[in-house]
BAFI-3210 file (N, C-alpha, C; in Angstrom, 3 decimals, decimal comma, padded with zeros to 6 digits):
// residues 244
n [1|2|3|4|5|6|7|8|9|10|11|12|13|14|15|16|17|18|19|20|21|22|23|24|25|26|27|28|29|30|31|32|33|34|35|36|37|38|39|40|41|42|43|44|45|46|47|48|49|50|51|52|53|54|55|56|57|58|59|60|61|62|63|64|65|66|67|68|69|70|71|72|73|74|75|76|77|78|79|80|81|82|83|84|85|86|87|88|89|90|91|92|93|94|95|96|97|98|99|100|101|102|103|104|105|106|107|108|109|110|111|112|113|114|115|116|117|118|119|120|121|122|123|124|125|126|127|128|129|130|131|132|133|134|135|136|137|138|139|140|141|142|143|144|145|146|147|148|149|150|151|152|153|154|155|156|157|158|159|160|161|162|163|164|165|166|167|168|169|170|171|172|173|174|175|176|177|178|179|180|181|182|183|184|185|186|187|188|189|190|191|192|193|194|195|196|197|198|199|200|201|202|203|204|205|206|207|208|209|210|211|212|213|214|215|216|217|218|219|220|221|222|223|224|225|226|227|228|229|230|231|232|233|234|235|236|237|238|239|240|241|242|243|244]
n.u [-005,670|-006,657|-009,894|-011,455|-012,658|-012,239|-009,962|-010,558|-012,762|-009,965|-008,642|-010,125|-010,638|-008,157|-007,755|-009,435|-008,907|-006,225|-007,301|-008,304|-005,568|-004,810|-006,639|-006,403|-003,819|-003,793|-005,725|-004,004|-002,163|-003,127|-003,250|-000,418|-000,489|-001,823|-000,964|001,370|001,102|-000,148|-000,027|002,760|003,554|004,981|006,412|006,819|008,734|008,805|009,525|007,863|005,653|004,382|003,563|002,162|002,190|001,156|002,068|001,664|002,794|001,864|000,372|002,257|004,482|007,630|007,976|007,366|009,642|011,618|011,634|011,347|013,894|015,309|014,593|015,295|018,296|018,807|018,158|016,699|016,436|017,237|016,474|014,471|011,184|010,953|009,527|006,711|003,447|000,530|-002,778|-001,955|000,534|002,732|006,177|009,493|012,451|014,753|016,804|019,083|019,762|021,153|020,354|021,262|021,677|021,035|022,602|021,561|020,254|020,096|017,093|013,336|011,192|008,288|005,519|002,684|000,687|-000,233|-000,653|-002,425|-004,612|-005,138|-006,195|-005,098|-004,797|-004,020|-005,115|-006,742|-003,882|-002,673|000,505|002,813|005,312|007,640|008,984|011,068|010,947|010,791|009,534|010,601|012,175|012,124|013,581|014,060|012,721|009,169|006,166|003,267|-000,101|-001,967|-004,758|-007,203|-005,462|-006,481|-005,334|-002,516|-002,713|-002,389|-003,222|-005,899|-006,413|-008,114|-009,611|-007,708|-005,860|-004,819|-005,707|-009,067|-010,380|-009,103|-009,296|-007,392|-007,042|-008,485|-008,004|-008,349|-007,508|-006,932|-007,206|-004,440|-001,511|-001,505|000,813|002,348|000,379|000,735|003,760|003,973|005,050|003,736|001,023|001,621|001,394|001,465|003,094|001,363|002,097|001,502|-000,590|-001,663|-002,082|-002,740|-002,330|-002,720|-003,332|-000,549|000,506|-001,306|-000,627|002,342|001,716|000,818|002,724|004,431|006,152|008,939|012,204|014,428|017,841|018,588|016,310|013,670|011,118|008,254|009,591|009,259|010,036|010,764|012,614|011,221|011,949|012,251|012,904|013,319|012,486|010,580|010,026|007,428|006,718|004,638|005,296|005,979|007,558|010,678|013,884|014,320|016,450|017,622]
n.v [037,712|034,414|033,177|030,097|028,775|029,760|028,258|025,627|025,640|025,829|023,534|021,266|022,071|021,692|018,553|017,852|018,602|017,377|014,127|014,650|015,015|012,720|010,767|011,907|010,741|008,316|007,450|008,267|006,815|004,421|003,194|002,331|000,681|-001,003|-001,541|-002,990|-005,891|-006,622|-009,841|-010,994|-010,737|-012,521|-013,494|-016,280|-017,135|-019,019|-021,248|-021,665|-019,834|-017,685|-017,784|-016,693|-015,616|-015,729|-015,740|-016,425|-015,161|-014,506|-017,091|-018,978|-018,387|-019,245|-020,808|-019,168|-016,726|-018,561|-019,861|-017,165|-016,332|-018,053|-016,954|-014,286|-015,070|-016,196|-018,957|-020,182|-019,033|-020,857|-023,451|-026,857|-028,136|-030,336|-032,884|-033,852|-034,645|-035,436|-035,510|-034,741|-032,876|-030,419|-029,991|-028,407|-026,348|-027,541|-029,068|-027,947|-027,685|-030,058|-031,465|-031,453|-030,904|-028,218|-026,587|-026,133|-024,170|-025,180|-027,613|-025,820|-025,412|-027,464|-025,981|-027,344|-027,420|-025,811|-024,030|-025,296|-024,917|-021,778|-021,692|-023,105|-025,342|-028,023|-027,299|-027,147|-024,983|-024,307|-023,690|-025,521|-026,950|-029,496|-032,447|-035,195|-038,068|-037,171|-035,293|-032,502|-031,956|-030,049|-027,924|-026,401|-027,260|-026,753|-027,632|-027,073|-028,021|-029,653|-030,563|-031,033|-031,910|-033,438|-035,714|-034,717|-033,206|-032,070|-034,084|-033,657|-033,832|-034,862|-032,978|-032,522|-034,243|-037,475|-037,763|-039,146|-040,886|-041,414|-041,932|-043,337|-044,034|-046,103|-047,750|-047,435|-045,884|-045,366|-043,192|-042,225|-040,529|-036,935|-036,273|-038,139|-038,217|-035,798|-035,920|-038,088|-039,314|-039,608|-038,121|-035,725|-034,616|-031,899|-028,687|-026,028|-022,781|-020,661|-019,310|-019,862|-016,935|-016,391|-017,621|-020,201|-021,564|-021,611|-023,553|-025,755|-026,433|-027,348|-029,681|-031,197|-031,780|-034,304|-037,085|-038,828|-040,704|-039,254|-037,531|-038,774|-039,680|-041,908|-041,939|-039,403|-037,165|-034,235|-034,321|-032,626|-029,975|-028,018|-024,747|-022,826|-019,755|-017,296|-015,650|-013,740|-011,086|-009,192|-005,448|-002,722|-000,050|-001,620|-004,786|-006,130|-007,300|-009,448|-009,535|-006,805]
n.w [-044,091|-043,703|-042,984|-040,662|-041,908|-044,398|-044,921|-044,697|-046,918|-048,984|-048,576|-048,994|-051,458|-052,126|-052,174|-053,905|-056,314|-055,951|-056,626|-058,284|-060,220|-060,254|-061,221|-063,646|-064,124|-064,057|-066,298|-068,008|-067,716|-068,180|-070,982|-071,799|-069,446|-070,199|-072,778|-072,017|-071,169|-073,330|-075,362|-076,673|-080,177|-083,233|-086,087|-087,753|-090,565|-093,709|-095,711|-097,262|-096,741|-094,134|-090,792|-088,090|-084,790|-081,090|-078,116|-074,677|-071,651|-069,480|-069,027|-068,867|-067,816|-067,561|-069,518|-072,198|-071,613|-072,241|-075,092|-076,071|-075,583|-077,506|-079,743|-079,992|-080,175|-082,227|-082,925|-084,571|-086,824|-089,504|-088,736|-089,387|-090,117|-088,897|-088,742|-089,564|-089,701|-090,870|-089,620|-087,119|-085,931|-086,635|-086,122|-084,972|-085,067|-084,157|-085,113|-088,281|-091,585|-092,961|-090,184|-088,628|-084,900|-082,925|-080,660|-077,406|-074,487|-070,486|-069,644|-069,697|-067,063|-066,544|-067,529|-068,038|-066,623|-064,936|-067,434|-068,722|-066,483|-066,855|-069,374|-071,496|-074,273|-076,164|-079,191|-081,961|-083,718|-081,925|-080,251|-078,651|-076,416|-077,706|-075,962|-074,440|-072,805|-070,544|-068,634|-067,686|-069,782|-072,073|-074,400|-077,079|-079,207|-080,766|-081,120|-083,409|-083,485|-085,484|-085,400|-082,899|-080,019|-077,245|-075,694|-075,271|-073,280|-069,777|-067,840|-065,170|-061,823|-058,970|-056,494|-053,166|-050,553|-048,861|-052,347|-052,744|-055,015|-058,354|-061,751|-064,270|-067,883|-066,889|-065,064|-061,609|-058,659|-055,491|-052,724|-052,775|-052,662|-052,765|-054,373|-055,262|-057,482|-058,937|-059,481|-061,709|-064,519|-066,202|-066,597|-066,790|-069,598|-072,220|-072,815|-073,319|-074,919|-077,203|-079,651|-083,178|-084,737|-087,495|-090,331|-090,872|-093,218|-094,485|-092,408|-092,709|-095,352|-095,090|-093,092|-095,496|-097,141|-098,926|-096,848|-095,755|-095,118|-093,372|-092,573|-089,253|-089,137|-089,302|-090,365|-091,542|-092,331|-094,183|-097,637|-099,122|-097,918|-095,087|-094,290|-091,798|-092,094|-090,487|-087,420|-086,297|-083,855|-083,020|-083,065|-082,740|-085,446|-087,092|-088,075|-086,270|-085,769|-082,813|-081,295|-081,617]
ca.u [-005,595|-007,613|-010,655|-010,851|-013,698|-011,314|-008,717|-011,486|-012,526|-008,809|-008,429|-011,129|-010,178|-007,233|-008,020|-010,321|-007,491|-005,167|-008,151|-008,616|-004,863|-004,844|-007,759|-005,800|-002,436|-004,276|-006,407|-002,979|-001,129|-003,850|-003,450|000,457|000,119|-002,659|000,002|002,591|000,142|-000,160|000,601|004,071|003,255|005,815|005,853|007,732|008,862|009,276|009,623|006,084|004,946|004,799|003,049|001,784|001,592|001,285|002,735|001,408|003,623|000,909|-000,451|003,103|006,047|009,196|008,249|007,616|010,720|012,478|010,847|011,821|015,538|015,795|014,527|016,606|019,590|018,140|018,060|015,531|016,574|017,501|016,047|013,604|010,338|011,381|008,556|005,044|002,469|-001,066|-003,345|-001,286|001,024|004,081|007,068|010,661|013,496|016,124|017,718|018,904|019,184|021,757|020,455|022,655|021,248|021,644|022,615|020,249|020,432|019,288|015,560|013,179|010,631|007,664|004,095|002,034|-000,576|-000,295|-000,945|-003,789|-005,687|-005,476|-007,024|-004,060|-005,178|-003,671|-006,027|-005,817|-003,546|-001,699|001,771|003,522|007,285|008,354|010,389|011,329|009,544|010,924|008,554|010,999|013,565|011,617|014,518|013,960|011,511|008,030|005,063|002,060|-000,957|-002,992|-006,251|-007,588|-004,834|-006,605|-004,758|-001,589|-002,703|-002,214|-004,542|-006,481|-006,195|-009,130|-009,279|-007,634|-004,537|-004,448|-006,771|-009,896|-010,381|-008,220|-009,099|-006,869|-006,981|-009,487|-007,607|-008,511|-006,517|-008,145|-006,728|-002,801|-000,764|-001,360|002,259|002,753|000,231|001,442|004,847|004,157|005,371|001,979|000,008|002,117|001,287|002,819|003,230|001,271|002,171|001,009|-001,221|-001,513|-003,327|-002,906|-001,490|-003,070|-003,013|000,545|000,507|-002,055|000,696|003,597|001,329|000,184|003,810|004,515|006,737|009,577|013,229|015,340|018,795|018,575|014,737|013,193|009,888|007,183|010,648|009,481|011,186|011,087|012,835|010,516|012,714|012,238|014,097|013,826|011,495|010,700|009,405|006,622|006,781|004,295|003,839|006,530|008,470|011,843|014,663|014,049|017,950|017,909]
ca.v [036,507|033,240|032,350|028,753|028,422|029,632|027,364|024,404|025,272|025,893|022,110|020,523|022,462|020,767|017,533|017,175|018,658|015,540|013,554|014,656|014,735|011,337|010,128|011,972|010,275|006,825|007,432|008,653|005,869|002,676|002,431|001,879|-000,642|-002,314|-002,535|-003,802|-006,611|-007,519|-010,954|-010,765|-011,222|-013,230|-014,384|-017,608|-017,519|-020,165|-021,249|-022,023|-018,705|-016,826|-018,217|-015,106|-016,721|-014,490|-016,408|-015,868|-015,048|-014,449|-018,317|-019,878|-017,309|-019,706|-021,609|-018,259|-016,619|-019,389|-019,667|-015,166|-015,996|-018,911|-015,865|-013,222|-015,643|-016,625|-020,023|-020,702|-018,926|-022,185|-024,729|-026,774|-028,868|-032,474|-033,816|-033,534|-035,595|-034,505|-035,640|-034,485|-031,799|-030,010|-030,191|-028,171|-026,065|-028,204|-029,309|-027,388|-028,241|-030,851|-032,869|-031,417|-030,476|-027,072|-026,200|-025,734|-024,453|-025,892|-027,408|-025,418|-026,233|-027,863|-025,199|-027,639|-027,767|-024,232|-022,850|-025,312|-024,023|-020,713|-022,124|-023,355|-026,336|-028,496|-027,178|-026,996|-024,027|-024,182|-024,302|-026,598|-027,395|-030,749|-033,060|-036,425|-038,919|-037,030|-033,799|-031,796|-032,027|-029,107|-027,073|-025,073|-027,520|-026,567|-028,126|-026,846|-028,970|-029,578|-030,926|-031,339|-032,992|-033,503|-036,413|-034,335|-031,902|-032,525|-034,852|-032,996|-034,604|-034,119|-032,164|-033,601|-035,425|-037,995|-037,728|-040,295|-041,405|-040,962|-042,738|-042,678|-044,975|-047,756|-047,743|-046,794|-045,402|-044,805|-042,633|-042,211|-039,244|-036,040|-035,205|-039,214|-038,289|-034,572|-036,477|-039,455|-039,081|-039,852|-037,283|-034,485|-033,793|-031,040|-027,178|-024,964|-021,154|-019,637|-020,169|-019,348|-016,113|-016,210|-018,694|-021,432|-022,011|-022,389|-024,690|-027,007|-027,031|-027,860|-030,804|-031,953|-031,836|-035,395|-037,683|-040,325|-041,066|-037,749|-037,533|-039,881|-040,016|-043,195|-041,297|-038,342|-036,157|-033,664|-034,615|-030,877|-029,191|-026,933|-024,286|-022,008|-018,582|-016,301|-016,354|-012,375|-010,475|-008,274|-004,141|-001,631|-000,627|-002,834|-005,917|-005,870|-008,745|-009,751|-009,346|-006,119]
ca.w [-043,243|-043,836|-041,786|-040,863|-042,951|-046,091|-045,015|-044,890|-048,177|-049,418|-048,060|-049,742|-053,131|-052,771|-052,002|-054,493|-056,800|-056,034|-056,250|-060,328|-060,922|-059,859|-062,420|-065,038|-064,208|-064,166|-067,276|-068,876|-067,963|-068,677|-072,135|-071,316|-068,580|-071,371|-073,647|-071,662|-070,989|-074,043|-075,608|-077,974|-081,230|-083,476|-087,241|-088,082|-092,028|-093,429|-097,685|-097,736|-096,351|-093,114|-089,996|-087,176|-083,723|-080,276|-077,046|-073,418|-070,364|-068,337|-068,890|-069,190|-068,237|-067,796|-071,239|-072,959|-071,590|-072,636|-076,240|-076,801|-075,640|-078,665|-080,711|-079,705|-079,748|-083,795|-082,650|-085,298|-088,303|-090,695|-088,738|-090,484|-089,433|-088,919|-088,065|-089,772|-088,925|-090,907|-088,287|-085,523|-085,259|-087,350|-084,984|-085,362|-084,169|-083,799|-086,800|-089,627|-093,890|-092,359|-089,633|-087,336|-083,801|-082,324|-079,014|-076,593|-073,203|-070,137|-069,976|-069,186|-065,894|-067,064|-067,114|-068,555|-065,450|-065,131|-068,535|-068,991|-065,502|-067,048|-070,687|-073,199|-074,271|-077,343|-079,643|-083,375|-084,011|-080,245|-080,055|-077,749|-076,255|-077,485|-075,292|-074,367|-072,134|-069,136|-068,464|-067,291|-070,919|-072,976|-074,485|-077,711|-080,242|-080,197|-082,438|-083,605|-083,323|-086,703|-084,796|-081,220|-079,252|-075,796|-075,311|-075,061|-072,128|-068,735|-067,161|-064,226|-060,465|-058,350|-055,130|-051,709|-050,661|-050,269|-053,205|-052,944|-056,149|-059,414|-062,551|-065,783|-068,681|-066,982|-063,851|-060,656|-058,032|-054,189|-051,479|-053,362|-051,991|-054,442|-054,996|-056,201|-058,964|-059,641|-060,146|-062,636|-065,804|-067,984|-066,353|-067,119|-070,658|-073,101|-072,156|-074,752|-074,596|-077,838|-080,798|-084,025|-085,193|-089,134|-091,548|-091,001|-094,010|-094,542|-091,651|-093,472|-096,403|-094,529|-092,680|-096,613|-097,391|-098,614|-096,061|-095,760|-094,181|-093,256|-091,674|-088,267|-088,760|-090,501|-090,961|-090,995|-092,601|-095,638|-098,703|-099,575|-096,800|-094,863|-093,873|-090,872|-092,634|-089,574|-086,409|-085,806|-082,343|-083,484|-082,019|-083,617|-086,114|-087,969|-087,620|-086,200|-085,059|-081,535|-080,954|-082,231]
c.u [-006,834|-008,419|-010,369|-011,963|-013,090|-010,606|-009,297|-011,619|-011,734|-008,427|-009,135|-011,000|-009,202|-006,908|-008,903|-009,508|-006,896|-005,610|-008,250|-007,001|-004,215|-005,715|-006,933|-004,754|-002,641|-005,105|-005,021|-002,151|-001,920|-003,168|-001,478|000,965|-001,034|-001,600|001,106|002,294|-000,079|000,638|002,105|003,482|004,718|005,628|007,499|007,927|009,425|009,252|008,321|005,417|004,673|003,215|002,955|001,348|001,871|001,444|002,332|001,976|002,654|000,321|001,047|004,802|006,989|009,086|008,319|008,805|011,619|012,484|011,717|013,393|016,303|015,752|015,111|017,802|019,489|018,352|017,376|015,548|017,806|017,550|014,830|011,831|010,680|010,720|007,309|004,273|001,194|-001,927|-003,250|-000,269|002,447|005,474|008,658|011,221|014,883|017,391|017,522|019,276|019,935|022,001|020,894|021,956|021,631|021,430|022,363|020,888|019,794|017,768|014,818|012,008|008,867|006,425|003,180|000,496|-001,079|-001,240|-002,525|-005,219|-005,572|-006,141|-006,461|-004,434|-004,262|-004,913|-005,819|-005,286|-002,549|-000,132|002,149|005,107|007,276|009,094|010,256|010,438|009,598|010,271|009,690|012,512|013,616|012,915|013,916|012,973|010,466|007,321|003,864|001,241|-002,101|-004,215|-005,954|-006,834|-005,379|-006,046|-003,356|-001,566|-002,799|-003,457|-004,950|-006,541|-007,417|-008,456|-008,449|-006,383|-004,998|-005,861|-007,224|-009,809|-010,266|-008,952|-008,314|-006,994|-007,799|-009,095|-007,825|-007,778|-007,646|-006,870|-004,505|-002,545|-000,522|000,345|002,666|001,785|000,506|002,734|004,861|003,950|004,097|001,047|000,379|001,689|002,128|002,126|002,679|001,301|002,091|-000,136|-000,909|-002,872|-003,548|-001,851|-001,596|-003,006|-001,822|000,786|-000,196|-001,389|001,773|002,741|000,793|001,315|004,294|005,988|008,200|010,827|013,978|016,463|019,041|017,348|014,016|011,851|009,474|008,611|010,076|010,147|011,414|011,271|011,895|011,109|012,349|013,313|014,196|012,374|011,914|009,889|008,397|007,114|006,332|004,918|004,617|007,563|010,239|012,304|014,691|015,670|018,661|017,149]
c.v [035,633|032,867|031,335|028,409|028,541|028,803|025,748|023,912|024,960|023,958|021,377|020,044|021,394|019,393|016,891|017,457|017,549|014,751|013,396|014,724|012,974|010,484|010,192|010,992|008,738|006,846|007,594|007,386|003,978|002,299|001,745|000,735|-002,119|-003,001|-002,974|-005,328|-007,581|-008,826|-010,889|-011,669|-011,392|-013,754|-014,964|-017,400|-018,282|-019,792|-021,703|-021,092|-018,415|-017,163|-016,897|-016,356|-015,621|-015,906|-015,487|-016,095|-014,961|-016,228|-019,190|-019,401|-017,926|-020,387|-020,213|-017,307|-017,251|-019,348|-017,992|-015,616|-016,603|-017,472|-014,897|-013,577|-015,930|-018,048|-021,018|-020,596|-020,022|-023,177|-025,005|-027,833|-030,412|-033,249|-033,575|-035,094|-034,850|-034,435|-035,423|-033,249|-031,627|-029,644|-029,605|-027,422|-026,328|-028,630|-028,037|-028,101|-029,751|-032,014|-032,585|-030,051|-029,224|-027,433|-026,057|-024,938|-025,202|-025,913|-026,418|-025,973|-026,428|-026,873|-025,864|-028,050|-026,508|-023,141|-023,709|-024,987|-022,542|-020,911|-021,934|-024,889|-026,943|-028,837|-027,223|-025,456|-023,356|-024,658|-025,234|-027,044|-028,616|-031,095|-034,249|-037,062|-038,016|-035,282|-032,660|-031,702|-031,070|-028,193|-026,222|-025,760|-027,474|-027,582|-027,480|-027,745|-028,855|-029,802|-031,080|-032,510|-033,403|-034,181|-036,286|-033,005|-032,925|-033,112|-034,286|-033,969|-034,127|-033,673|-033,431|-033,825|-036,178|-037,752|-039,401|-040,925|-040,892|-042,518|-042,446|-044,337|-046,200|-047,962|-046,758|-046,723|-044,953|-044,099|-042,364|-040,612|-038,258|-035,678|-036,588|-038,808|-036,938|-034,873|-037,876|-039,052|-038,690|-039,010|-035,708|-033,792|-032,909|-029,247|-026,290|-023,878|-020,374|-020,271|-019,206|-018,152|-015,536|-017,061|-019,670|-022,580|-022,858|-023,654|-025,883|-027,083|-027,134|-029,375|-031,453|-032,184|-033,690|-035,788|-038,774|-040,078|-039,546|-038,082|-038,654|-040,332|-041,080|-042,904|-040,020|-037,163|-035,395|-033,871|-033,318|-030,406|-028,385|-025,843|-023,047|-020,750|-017,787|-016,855|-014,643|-012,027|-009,453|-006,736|-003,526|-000,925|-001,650|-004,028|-005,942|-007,300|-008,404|-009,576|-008,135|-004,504]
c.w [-043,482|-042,881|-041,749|-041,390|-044,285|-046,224|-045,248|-046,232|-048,957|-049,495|-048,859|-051,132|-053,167|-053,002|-053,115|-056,236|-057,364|-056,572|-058,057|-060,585|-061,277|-060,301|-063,427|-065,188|-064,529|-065,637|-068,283|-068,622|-068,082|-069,821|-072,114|-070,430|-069,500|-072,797|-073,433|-071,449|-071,863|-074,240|-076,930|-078,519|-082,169|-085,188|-087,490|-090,163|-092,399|-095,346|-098,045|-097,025|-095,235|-091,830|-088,695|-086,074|-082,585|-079,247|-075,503|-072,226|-068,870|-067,758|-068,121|-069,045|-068,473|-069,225|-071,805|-073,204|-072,230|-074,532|-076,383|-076,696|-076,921|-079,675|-080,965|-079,889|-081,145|-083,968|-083,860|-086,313|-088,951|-089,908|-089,426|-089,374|-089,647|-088,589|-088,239|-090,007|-089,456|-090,054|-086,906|-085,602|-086,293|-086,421|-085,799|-084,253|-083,765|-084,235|-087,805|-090,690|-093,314|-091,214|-088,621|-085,826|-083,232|-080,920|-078,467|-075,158|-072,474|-070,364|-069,021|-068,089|-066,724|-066,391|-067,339|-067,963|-065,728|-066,503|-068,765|-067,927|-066,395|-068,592|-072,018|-073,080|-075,773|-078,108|-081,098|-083,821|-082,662|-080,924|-078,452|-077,539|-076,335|-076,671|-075,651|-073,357|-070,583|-069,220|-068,346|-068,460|-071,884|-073,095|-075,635|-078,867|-079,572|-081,892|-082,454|-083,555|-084,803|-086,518|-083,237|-080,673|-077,586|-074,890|-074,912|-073,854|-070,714|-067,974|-065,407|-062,935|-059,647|-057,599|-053,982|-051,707|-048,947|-051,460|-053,038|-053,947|-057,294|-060,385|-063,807|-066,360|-068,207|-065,760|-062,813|-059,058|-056,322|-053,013|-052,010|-053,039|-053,481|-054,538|-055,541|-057,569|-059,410|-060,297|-061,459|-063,738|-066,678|-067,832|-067,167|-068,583|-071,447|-072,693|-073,135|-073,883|-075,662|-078,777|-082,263|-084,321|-086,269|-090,004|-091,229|-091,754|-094,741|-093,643|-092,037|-094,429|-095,838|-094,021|-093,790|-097,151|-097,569|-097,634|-096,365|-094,603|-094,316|-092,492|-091,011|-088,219|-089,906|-091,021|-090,604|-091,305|-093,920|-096,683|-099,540|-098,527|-096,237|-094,109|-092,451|-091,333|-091,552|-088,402|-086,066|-084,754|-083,126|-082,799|-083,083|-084,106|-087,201|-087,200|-087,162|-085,357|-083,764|-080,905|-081,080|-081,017]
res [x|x|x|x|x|x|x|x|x|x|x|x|x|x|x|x|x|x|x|x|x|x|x|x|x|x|x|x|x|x|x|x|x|x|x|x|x|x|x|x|x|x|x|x|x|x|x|x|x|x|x|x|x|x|x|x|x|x|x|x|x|x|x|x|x|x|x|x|x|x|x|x|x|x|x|x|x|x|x|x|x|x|x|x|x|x|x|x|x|x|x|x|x|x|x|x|x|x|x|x|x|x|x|x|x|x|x|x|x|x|x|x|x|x|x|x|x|x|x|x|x|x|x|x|x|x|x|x|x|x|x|x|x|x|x|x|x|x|x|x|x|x|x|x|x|x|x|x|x|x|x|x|x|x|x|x|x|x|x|x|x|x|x|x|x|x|x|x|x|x|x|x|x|x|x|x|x|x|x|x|x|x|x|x|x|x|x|x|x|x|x|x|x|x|x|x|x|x|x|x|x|x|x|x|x|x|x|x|x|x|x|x|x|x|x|x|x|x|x|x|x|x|x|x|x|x|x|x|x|x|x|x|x|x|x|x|x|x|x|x|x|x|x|x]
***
């Protein structure tokens, strides 16, 4: 029979027991919740050689979501870049050899505040969701950025509402209700959610790629197709189709 001094100790033991299986179980299961964590890594191939870009859900989830489903769906394999611009940005997705628009689903909701408070900026080597003038039209073209676009990130609002004083472009703005300038078109900017993290290179030969009229487009079209051949999901330790 147990004093209650054995049963104390007995108690203790076990407590301190729990105490270490419960280090182990957490030490055993970090490196698991570190690599769930991670950023998906992605390589774009193209006919001028193979672009590596990693995309962050954490900065930018509904664009990036959106972005893996084109991939999984192969949205991408034989579209081409329709739109290079040396000084500015290599732009595709949408068109393939033909001109002819794929399908999109709906757009998705614009992160482009979002991802740049957490520190995506249109930098050289950022990707970015193309749209139209209306913020909220981003479907499945993205562009890379060839140099420092700052002029394409979302313009910052001070503190307050109404907010005191707003200046953009030379104009100044006093006491205006913050959800009129969270809503106006020109502030909004463009949504980056990955960058590039090898092949740069190729990306500086696709943007040296000479130019002219393509399809519906009267300029800034490759006159050597630049083809988008597949668009793969990374998963250690080799490459496999995102649909797969």
């Amino acid at each position: 029979m147990q004093t209650h001094t054995t049963r104390r100790q007995s108690l203790r033991f076990g407590t301190l027991l729990l105490g270490a299986l419960s280090v182990c179980w957490t030490l055993a299961l970090s490196p698991l919740t570190a690599q769930a964590q991670e950023a998906p890594k992605l390589k774009i191939a193209t006919n001028m050689g193979d672009i590596m870009i990693e995309v962050y859900p954490d900065k930018a989830p509904k664009t990036v979501a959106n972005f893996l489903q084109y991939v999984k769906d192969k949205h991408y394999n034989g579209t081409i870049f329709h739109r290079v611009i040396p000084n500015f940005m290599i732009q595709g997705g949408g068109y393939d050899l033909q001109y002819k628009e794929r399908a999109t689903r709906a757009p998705v909701q614009h992160e482009g505040r979002q991802a740049m408070t957490a520190g995506l900026k249109n930098q050289t080597g950022f990707l970015a969701m193309a749209r139209t003038n209306d913020p909220q039209s981003a479907t499945a073209q993205f562009f890379i950025n060839t140099v420092d676009n700052a002029f394409l990130d979302p313009t910052p609002i001070p503190e307050g509402d109404p907010v005191k004083r707003f200046e953009y472009r030379g104009q100044v703005y006093e006491n205006v209700p913050r959800e009129n300038l969270l809503n106006a078109l020109q502030l909004f900017g463009y949504t980056v959610f990955g960058k590039v993290t090898s092949g740069m290179e190729v990306v500086d030969r696709i943007r040296g790629t000479p130019t002219g009229m393509g399809g519906p487009f009267r300029t800034d079209v490759p006159k050597t197709p630049v083809v988008i051949q597949s668009c793969l999901l990374y998963t250690s330790p080799s490459p496999r189709d995102a649909h797969e």
